[in-house]
BARO-64089 format. One record per residue: residue in three letters; z, x negated, y of N, C-alpha, C in turn. Coordinates in Angstrom, 1 decimal. Atoms other than C-alpha are relative to their C-alpha. Layout:
BEGIN
<code = ALA	n_up = Z	n_east = X	n_north = Y	ca_up = Z	ca_east = X	ca_north = Y	c_up = Z	c_east = X	c_north = Y>
...
END
This chain:
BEGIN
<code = UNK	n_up = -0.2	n_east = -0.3	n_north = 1.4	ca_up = 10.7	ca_east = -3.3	ca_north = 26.0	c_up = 0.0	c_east = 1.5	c_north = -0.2>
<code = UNK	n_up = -0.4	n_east = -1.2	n_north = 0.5	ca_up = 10.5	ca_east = 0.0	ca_north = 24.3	c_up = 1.2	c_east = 0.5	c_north = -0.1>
<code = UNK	n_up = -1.4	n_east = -0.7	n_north = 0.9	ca_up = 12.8	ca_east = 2.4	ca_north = 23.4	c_up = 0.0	c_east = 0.1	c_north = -1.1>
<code = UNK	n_up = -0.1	n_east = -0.1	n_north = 1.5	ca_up = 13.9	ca_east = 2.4	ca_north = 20.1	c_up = 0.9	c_east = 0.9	c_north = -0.2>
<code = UNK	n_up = -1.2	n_east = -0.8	n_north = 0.5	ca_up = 15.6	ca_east = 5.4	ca_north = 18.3	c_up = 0.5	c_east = -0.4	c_north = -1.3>
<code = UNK	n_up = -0.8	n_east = 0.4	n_north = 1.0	ca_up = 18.0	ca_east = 4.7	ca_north = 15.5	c_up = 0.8	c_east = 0.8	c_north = -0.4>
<code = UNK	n_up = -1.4	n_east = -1.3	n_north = 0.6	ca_up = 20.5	ca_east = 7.2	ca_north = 13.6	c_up = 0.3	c_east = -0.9	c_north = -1.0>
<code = UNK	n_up = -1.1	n_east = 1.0	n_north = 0.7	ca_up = 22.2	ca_east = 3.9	ca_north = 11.8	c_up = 1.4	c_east = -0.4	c_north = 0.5>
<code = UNK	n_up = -0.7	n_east = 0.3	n_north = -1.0	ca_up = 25.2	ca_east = 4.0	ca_north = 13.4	c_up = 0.6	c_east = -0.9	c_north = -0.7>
<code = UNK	n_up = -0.8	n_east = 0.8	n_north = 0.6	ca_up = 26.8	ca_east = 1.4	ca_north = 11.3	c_up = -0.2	c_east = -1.4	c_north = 0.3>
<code = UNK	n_up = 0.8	n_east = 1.9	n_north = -0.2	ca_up = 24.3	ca_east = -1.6	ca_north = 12.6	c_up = 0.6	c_east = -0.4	c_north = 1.4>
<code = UNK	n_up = -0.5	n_east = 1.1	n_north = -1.0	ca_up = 25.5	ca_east = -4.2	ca_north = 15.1	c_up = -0.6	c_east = 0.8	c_north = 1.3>
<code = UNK	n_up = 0.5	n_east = -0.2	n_north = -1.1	ca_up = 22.4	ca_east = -3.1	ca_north = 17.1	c_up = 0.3	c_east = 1.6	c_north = 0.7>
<code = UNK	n_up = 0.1	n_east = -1.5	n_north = -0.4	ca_up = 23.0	ca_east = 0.7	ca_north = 17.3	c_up = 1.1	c_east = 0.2	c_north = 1.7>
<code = UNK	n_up = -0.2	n_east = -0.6	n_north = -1.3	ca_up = 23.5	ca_east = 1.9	ca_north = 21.1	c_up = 0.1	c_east = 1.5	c_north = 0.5>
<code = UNK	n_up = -0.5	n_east = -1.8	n_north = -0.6	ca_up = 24.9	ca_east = 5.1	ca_north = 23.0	c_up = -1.7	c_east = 0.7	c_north = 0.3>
<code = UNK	n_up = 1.2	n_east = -0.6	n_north = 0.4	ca_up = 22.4	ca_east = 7.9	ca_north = 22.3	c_up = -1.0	c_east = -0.6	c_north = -0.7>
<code = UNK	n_up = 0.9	n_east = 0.4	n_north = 0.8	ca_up = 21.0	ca_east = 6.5	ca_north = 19.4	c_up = -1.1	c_east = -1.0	c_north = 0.5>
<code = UNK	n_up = 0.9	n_east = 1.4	n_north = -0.3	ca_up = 19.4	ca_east = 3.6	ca_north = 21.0	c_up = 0.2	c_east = -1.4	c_north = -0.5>
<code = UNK	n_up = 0.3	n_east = 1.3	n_north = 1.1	ca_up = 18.2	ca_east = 0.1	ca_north = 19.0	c_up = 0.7	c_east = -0.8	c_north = 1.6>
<code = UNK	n_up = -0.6	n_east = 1.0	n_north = -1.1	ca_up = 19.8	ca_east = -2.4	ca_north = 21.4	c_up = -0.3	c_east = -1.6	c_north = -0.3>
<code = UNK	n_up = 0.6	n_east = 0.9	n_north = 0.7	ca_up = 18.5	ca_east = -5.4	ca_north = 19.5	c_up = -1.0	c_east = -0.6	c_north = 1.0>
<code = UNK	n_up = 1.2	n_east = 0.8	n_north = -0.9	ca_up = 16.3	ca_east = -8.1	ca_north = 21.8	c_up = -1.1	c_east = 0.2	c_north = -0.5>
<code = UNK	n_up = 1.1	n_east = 0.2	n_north = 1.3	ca_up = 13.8	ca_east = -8.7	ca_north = 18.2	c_up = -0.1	c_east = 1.3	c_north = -0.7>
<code = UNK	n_up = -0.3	n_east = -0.8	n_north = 1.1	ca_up = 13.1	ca_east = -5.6	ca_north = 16.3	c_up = -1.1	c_east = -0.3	c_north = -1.2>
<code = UNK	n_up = 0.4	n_east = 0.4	n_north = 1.5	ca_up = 11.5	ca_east = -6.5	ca_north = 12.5	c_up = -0.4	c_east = 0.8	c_north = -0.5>
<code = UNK	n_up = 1.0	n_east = -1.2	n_north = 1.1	ca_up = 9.4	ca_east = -3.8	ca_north = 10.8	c_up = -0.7	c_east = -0.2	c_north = -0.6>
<code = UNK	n_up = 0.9	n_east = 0.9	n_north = 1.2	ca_up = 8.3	ca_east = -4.2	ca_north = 7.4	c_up = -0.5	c_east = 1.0	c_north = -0.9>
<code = UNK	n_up = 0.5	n_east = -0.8	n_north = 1.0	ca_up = 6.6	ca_east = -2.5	ca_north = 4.6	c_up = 1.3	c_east = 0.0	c_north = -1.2>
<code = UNK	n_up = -0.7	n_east = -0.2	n_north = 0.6	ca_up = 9.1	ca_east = -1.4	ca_north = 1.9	c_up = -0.2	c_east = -0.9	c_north = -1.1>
<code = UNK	n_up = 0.0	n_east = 1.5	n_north = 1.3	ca_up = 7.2	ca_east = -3.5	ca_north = -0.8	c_up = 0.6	c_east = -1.5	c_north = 0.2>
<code = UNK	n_up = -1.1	n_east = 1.1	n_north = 0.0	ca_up = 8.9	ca_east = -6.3	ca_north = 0.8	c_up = 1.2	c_east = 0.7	c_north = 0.6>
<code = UNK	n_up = -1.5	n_east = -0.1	n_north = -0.5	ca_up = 12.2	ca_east = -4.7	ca_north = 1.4	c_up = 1.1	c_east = -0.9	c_north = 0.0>
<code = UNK	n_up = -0.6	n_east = 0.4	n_north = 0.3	ca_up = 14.0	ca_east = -6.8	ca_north = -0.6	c_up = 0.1	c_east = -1.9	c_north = 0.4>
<code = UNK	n_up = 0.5	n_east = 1.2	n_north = 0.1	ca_up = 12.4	ca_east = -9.9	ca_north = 0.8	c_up = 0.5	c_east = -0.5	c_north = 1.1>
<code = UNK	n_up = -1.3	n_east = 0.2	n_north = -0.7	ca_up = 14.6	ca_east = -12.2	ca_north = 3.2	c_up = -0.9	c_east = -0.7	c_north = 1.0>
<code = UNK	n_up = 0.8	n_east = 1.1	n_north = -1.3	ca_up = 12.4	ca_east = -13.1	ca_north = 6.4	c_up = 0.7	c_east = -0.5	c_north = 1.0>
<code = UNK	n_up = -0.3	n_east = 0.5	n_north = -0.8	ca_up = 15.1	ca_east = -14.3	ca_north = 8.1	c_up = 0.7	c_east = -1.5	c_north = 0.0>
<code = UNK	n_up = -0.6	n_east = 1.1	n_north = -0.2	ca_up = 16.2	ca_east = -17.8	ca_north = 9.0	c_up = 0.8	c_east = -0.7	c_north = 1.1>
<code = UNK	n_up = -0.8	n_east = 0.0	n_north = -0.7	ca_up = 19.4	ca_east = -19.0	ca_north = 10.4	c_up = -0.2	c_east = -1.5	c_north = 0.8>
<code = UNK	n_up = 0.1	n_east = 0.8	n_north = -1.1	ca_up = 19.3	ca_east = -21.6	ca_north = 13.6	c_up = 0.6	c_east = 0.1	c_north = 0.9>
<code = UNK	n_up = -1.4	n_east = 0.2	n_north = -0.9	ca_up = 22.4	ca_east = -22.3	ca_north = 15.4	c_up = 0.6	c_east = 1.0	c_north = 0.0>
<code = UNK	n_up = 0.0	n_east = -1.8	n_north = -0.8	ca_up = 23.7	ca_east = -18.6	ca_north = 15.0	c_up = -1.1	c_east = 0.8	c_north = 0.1>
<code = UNK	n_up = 1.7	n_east = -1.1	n_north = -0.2	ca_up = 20.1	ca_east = -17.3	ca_north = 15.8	c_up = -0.4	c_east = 0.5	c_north = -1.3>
<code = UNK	n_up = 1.2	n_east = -0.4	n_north = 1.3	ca_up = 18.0	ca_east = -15.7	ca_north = 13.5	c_up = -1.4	c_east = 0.2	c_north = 0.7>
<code = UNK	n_up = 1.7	n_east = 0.2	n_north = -0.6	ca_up = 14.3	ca_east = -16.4	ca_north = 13.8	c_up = -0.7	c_east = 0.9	c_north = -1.1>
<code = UNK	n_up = 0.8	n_east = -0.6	n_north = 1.2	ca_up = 12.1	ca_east = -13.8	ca_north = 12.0	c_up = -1.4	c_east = -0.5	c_north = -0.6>
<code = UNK	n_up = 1.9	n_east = 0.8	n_north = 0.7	ca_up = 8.8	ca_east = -14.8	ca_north = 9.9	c_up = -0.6	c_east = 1.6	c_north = 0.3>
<code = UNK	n_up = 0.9	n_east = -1.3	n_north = -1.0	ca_up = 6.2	ca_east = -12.9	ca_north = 12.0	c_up = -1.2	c_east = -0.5	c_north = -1.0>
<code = UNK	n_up = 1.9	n_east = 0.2	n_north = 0.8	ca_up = 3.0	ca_east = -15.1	ca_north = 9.9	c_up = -0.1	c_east = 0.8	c_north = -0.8>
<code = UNK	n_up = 1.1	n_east = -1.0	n_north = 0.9	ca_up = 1.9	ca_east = -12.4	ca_north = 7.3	c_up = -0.1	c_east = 1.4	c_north = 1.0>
<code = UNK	n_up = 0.6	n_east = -2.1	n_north = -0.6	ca_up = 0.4	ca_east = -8.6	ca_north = 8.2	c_up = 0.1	c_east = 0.6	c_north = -1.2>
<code = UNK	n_up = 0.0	n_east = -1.3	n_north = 0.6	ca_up = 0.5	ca_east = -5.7	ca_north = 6.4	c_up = -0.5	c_east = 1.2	c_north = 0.3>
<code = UNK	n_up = 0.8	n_east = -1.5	n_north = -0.4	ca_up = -0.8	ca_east = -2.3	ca_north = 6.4	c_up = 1.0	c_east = 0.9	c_north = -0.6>
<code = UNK	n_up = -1.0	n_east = -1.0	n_north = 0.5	ca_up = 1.1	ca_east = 0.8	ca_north = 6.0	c_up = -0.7	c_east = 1.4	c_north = 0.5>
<code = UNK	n_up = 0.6	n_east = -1.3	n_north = -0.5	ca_up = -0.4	ca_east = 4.2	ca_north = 6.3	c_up = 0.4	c_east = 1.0	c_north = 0.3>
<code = UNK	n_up = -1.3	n_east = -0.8	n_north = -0.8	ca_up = 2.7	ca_east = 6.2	ca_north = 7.0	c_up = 1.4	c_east = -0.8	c_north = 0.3>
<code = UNK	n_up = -1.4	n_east = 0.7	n_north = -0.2	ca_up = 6.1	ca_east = 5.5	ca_north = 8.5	c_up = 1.0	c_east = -0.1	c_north = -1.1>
<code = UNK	n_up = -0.9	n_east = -0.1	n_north = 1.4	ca_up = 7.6	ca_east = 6.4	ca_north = 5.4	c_up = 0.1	c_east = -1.3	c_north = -0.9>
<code = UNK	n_up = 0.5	n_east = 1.7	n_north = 0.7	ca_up = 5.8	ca_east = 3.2	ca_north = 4.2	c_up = 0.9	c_east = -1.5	c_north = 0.4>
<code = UNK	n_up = -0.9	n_east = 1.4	n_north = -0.7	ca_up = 8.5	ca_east = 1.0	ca_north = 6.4	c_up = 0.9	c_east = -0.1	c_north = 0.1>
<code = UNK	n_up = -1.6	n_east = 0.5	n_north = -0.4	ca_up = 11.9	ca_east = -0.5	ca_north = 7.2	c_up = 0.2	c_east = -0.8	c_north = 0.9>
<code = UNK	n_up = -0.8	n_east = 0.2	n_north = -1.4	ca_up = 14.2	ca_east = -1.8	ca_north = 10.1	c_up = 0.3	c_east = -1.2	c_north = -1.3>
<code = UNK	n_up = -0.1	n_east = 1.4	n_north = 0.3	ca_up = 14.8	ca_east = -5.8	ca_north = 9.0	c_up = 1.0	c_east = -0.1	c_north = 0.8>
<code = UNK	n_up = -1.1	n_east = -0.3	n_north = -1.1	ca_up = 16.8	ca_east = -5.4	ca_north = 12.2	c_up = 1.4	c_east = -0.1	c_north = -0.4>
<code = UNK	n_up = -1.4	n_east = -0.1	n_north = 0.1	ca_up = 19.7	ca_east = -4.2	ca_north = 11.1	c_up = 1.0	c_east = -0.6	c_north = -0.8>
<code = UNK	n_up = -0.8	n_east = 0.8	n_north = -0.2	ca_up = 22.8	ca_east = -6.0	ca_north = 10.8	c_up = 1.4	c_east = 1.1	c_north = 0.3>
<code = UNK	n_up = -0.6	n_east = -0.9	n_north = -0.2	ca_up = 26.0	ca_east = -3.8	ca_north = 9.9	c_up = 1.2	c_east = -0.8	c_north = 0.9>
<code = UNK	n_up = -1.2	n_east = 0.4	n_north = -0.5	ca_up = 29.1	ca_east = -4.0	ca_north = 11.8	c_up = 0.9	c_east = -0.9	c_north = -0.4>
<code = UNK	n_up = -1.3	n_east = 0.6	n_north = 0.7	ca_up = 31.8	ca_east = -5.8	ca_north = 11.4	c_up = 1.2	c_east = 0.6	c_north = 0.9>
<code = UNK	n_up = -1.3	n_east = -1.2	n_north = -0.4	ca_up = 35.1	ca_east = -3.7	ca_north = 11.6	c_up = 1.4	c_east = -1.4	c_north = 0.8>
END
């Protein structure tokens, strides 16, 4: 698996030296930001991988991933 950098320190997955620690990471286009591709199974969350998108800068995307703490 990659390395993943992250400066969210608030999410579940965030790791020492800004590392993603997350098994699945989910990257999406902002026009669906608000859009909920995840579904819950036993505890799990399974992501909806079936559509594509295009994005022509990073700017164009978001972390689905993240999952804030719980204090």
């Amino acid at each position: 698996m990659p390395i993943v950098k992250c400066s969210v320190s608030n999410c579940t997955y965030w790791g020492e030296d800004n590392n993603c620690i997350a098994d699945l990471i989910m990257v999406e286009i902002d026009r669906h930001s608000k859009k909920d591709f995840k579904a819950e199974f036993t505890g799990e969350f399974a992501y909806d991988t079936r559509h594509q998108d295009a994005a022509v800068s990073s700017a164009e995307t978001c972390c689905h991933t993240f999952t804030p703490k719980q204090s």
